[in-house]
C-alpha positions as CSV (number, residue, x, y, z in Angstrom):
1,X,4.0,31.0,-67.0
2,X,4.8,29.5,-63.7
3,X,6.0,31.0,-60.8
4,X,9.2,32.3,-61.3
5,X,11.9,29.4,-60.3
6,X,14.4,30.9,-57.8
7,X,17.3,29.2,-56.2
8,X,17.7,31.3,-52.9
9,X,17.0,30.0,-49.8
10,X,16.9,33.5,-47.9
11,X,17.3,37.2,-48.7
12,X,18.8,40.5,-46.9
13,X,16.3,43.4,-46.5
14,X,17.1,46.7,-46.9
15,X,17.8,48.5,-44.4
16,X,14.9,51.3,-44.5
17,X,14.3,51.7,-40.8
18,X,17.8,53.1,-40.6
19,X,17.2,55.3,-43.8
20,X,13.9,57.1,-42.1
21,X,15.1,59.4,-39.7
22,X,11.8,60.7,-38.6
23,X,10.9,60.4,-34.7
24,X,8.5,57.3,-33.9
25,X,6.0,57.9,-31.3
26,X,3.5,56.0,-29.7
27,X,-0.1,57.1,-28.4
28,X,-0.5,57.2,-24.7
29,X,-3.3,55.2,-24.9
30,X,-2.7,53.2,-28.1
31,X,-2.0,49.4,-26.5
32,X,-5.7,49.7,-24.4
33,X,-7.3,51.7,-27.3
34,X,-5.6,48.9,-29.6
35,X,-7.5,45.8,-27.6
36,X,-10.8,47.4,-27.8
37,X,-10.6,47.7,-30.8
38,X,-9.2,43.9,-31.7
39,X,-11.9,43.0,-29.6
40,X,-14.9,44.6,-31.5
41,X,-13.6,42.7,-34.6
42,X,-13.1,39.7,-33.3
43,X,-16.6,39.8,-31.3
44,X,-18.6,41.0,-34.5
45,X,-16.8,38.4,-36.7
46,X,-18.9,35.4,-35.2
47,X,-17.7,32.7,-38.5
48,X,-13.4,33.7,-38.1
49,X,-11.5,30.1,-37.2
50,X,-10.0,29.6,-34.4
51,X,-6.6,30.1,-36.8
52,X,-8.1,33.1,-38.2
53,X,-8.6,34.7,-34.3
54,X,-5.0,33.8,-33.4
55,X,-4.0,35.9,-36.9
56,X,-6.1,38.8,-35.9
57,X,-4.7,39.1,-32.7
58,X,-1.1,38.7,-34.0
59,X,-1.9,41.3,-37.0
60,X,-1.8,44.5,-34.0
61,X,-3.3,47.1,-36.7
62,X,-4.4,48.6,-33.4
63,X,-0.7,49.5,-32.5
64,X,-0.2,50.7,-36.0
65,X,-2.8,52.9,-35.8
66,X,-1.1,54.1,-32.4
67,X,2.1,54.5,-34.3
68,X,0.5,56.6,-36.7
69,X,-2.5,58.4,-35.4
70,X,-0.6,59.0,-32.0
71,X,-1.8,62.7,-31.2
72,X,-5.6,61.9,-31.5
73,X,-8.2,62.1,-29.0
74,X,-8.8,58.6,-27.7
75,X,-12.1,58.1,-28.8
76,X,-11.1,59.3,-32.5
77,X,-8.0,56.9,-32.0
78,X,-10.3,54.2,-31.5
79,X,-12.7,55.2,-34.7
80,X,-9.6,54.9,-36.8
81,X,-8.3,51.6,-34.8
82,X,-11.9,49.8,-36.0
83,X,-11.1,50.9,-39.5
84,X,-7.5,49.7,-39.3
85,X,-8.8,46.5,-38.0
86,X,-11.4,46.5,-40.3
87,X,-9.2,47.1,-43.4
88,X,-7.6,44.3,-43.1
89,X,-10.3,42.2,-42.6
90,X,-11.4,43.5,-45.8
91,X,-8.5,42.6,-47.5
92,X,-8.1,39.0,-45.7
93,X,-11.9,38.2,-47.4
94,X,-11.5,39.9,-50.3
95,X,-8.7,37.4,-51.2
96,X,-9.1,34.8,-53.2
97,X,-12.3,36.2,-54.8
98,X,-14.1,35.3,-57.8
99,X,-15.1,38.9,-59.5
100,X,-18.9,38.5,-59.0
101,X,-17.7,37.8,-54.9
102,X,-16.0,41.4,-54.9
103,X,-18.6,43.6,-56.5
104,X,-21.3,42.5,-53.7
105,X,-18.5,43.0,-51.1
106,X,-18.2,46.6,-52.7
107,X,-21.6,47.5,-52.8
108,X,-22.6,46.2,-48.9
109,X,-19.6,48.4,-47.8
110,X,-20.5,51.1,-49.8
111,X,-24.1,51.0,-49.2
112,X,-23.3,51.4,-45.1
113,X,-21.4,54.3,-45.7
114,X,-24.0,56.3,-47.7
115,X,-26.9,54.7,-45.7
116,X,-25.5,55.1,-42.6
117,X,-28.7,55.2,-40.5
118,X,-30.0,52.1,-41.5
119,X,-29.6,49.5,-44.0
120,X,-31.1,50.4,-47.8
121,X,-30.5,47.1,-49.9
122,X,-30.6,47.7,-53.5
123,X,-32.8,46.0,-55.9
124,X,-31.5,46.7,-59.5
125,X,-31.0,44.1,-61.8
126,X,-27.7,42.3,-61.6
127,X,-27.4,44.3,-57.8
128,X,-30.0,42.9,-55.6
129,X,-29.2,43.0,-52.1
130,X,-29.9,40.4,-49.3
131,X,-32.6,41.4,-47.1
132,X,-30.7,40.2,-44.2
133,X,-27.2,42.9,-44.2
134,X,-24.3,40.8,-45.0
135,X,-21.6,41.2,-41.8
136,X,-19.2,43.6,-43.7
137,X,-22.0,45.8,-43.9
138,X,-22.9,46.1,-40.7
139,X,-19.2,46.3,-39.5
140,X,-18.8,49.6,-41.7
141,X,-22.0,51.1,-40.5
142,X,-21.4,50.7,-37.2
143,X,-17.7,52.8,-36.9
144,X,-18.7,54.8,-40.1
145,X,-21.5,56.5,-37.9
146,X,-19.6,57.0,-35.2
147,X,-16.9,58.7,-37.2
148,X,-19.2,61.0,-39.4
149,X,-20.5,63.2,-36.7
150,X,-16.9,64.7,-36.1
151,X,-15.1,64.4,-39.7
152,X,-15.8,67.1,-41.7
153,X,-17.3,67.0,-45.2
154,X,-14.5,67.2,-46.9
155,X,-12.5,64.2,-45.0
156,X,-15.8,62.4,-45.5
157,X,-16.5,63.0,-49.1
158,X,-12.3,61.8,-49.6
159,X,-12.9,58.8,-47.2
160,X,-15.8,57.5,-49.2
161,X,-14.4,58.3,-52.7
162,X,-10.8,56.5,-51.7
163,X,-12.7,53.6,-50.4
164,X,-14.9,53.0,-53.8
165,X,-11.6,53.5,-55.4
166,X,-9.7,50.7,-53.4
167,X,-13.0,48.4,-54.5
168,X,-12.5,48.9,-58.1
169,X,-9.2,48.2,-58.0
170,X,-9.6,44.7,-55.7
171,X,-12.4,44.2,-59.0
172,X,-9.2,44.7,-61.0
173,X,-7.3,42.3,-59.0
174,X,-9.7,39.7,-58.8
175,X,-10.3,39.8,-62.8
176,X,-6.9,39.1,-63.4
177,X,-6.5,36.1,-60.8
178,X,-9.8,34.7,-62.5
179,X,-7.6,34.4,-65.5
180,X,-4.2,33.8,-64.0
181,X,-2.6,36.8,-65.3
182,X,0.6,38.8,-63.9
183,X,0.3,42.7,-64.7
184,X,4.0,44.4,-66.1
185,X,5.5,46.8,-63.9
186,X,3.8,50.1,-64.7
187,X,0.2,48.5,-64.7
188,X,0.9,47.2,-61.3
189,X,2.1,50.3,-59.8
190,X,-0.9,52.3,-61.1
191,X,-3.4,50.0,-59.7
192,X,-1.7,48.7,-56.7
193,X,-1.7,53.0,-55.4
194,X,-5.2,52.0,-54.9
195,X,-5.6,48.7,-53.7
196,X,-3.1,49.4,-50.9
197,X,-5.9,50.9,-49.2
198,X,-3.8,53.8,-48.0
199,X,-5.9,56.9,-49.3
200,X,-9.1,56.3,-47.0
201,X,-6.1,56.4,-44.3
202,X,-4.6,59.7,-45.6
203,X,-9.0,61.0,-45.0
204,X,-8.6,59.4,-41.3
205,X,-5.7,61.8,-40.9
206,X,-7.9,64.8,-41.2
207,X,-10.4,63.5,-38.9
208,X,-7.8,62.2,-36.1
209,X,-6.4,65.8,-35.9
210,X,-10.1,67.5,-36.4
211,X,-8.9,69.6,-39.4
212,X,-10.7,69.9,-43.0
213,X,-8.7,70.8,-45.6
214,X,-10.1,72.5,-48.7
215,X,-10.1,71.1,-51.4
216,X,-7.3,74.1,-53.5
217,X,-5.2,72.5,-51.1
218,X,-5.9,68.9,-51.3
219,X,-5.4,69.1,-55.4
220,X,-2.5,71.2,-54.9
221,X,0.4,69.6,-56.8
222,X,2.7,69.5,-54.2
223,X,0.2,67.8,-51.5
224,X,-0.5,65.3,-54.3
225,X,2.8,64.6,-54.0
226,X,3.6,64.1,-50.7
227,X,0.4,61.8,-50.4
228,X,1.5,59.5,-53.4
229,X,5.0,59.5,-51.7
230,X,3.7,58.0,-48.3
231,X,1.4,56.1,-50.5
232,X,4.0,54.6,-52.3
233,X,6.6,54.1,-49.5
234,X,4.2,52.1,-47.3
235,X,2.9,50.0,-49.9
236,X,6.2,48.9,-51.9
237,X,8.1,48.6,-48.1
238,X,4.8,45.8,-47.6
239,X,5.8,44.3,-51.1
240,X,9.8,43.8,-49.6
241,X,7.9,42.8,-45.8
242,X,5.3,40.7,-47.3
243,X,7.3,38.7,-49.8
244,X,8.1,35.5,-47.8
245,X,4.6,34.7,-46.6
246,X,3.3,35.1,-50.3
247,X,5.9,33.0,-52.5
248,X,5.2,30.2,-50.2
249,X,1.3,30.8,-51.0
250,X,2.9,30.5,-54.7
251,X,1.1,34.3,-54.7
252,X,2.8,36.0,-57.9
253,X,0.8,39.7,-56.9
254,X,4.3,41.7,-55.8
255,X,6.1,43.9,-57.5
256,X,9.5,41.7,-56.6
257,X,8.0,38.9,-58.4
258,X,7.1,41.1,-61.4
259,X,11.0,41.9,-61.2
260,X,11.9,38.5,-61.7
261,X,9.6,37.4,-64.1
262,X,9.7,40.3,-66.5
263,X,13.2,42.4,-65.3
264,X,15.4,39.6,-65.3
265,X,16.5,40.2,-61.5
266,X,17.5,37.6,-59.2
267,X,15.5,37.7,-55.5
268,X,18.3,39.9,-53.9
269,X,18.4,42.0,-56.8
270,X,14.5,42.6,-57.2
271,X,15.1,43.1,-52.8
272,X,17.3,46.0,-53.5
273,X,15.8,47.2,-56.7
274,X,12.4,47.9,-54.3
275,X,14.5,49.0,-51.6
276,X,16.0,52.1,-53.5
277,X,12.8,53.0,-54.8
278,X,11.6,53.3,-51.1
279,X,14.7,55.0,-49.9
280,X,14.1,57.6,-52.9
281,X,10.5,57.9,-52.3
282,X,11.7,58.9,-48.7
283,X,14.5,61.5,-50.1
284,X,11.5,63.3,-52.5
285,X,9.1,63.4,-49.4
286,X,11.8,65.7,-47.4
287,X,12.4,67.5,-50.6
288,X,8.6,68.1,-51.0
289,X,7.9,69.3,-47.7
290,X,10.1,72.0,-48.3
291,X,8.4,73.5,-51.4
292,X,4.6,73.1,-49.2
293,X,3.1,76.9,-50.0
294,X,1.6,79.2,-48.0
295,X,-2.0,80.1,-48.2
296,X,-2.8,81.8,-44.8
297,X,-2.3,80.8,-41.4
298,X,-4.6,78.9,-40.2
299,X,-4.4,76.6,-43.6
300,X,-0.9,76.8,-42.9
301,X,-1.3,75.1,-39.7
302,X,-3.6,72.5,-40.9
303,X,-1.2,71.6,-43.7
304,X,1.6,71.3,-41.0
305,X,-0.2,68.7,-38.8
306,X,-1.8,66.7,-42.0
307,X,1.6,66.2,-43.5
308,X,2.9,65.5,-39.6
309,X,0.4,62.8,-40.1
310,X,1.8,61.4,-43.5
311,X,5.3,61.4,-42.0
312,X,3.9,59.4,-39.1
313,X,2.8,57.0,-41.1
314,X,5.9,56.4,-43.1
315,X,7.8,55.6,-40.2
316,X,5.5,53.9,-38.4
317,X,4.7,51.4,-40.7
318,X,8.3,50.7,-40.8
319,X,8.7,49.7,-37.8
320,X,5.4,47.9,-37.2
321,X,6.1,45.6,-39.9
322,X,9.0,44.3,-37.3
323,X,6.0,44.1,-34.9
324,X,3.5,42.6,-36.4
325,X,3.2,38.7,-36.7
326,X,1.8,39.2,-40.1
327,X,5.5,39.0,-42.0
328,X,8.0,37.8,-39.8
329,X,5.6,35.6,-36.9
330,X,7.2,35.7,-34.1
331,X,10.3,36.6,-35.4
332,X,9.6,40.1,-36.2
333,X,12.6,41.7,-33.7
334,X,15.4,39.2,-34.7
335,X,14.8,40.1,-38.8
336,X,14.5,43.4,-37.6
337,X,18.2,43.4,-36.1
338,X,19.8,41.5,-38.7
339,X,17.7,41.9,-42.3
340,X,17.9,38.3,-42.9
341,X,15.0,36.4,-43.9
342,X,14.7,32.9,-44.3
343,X,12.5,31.8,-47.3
344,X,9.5,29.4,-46.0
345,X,8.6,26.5,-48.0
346,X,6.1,26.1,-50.4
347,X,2.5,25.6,-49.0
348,X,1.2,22.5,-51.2
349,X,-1.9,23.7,-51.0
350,X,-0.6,25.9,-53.6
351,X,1.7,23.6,-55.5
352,X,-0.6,23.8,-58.9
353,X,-1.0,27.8,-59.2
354,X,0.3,28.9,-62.8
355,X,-0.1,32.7,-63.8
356,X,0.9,34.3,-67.1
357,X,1.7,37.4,-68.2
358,X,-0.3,40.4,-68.2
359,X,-1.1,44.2,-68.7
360,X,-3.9,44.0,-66.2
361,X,-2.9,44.3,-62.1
362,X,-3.1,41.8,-59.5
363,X,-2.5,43.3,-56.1
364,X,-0.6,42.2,-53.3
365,X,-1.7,41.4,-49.9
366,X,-1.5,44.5,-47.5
């Protein structure tokens, strides 16, 4: 099965900036936190193009970590900042992967983070590592060890857990590109929680506001909740933001395109369809934080500044997405005014892709 044939020449977003009526605020410090931190990437990534350097420069995950870490100390701003940065790094390399490509990505990241003094390469059969550390390696061992002497064990154990889980599912994504395949609906939503890279994010949280919270409360139904919410909300929002930029890559991995090919919708109606569920996942969040328990006051207070946090994040990866030149280029403002964007053409570099149909997930780009 092809990519799906559409007619449309453009599409209106929803409007979900208007929807979100939590306050956006912006760290003091975030725009020189936010060039430090573009700057260690860019100075530790010796083989990224000239094209690539422009990108990471346009990207501004700094400012979205501003947006969203915004009442952190600045040098715990700047921790999270490098990860930012470094997430989407991960992400950028990661696509495209052949399987076999993403499991020694996995296990040099993962290796730095429970190594953290110095660099252990495996030797097993089938997992040998390089006696030289491949760069990803050393770019998560140098701000994991300066984030681990001020994140509790908790945050830590949650950051390191979430991350192996966003690696299996890129594993995931990278079988099914192998064989062409487009996941249904409900396959892609399970998976796609995790390759969003959004839980390791939610463990930042904790460590931006120098809180630990036990794990009763972290398994607690309701908490659950409101993390799959955020989790949810930023990640579909990016599959409505993202969508231009990957049909003209011929990139099938959204869940608007899974609309169209398996629902039947049109582009505006798979648009809207998205839309709602984000405008509903931002009605349950409110609800949710109403029914948040008690325990005792001092977990009380941590709750109330961790869940701050999530909110934080839902609006300010709204309105980043305007910012950033990852979606919109330059443009970001204007679509941001009037919701209207104008499809791109097809990249020929692309022209030949062909996907079928599928039960296993493909994710989209972050």
């Amino acid at each position: 099965m092809q990519f799906p044939i559409q007619q449309a020449t453009s599409f209106i977003l929803p409007d979900l900036v208007s929807h979100c009526n939590f306050p956006l605020t912006y760290h003091r410090n975030g725009d020189e936190i936010a060039q430090q931190s573009v700057h260690w990437l860019d100075s530790n990534c010796p083989d990224l193009n000239p094209k690539q350097r422009r990108a990471l420069r346009g990207l501004q995950a700094g400012e979205l970590t501003a947006f969203c870490y915004h009442t952190a100390p600045d040098g715990r701003l700047r921790v999270v900042s490098d990860f930012m940065n470094y997430l989407f790094h991960l992400d950028n390399i990661s696509d495209g992967m052949m399987t076999r490509e993403t499991d020694v990505l996995s296990d040099v990241v993962m290796n730095a983070l429970w190594f953290s003094d110095r660099y252990m390469p495996t030797t097993r059969p089938g997992k040998e590592q390089p006696l030289e550390e491949l760069n990803p390696g050393k770019l998560a061992r140098d701000f994991w060890a300066r984030c681990i002497p001020d994140a509790g064990p908790g945050a830590q154990a949650r950051f390191k857990e979430t991350l192996e889980l966003f690696f299996e599912a890129v594993n995931i994504q990278a079988k099914a590109r192998d064989n062409g395949e487009v996941p249904d609906l409900e396959s892609y939503i399970d998976v796609r929680r995790d390759t969003s890279g959004c839980k390791p994010c939610w463990a930042l949280i904790e460590y931006a506001l120098d809180i630990d919270l036990p794990d009763f409360v972290v398994e607690h139904p309701i908490i659950e909740a409101l993390n799959q919410g955020t989790n949810d909300l930023v990640t579909w929002s990016n599959d409505i933001f993202s969508y231009n930029v990957e049909q003209s890559r011929g990139d099938t991995h959204n869940m608007i395109v899974i609309l169209m090919m398996y629902h039947g919708h049109t582009l505006q109606s798979a648009v809207n369809y998205v839309g709602d569920l984000c405008a509903e996942t931002i009605d349950t969040f409110i609800e949710n934080q109403k029914k948040i328990p008690s325990w005792n006051p001092e977990i009380d207070d941590m709750v109330k500044r961790y869940v701050q946090g999530l909110q934080d994040w839902i609006v300010g990866s709204l309105h980043w997405s305007f910012q950033t030149h990852r979606y919109f280029g330059t443009n970001g403002a204007e679509v941001k005014k009037n919701r209207l964007v104008k499809l791109l053409p097809r990249d020929p570099a692309y022209a030949t892709q062909t996907t079928r149909p599928s039960g296993t997930l493909v994710s989209a780009q972050a």
